[in-house]
N, C-alpha and C positions, 0 to 999 in steps of 0.2 A: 859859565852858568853860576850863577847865586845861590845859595842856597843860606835859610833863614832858623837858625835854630837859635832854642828860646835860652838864654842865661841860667846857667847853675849857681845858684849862691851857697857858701858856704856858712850853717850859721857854729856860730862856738858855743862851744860848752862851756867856756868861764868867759865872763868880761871883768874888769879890774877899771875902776874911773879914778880918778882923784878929784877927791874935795877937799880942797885947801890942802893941810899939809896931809890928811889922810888917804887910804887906798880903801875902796870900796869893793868887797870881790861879791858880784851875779852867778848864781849858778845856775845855766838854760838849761832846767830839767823839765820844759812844761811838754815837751813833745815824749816825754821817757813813761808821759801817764797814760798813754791813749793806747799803747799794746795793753790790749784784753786776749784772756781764752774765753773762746764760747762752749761753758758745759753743756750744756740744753743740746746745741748742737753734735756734739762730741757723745754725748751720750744717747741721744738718736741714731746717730748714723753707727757706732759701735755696736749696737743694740743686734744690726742684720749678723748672721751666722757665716761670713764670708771671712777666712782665718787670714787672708791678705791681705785685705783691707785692714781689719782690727789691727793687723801688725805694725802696718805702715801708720794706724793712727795715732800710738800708742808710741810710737817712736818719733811725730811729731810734735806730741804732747812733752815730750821729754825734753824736743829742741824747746821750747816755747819756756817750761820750768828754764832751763842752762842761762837762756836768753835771759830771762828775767834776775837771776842771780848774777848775772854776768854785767849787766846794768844798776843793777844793786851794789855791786863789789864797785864799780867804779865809780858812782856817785858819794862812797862812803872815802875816795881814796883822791 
């Protein structure tokens, strides 16, 4: 039996061309702009009085900030 699964591509985070004698360096940051936090959201659902939830939000919010510096730190490096 077959079975059909769809291509993973890998895309880079730098490409490097050459024109003439020069080196051209790209840096593929356009997918690093689309992580958003949604406050509106976050401060809705935080809003109910359930101290498990808040916790768990509040320590998602935390990965999201890491994330975000952690993608910062490597496009500066």
């Amino acid at each position: 039996m077959f079975k059909y699964e769809k291509a993973h591509y890998v895309i880079p985070d730098v490409i490097i061309d050459k024109h003439g004698d020069e080196f051209v360096v790209r840096i593929m940051d356009d997918l690093l702009s689309n992580i958003k936090f949604n406050h509106n959201y976050f401060n809705k659902v935080s809003s109910y009085q359930e101290k498990d939830a808040n916790q768990y939000l509040q320590e998602k919010k935390q990965d999201y900030y890491w994330i975000i510096r952690s993608l910062n730190q490597r496009q500066q490096t």
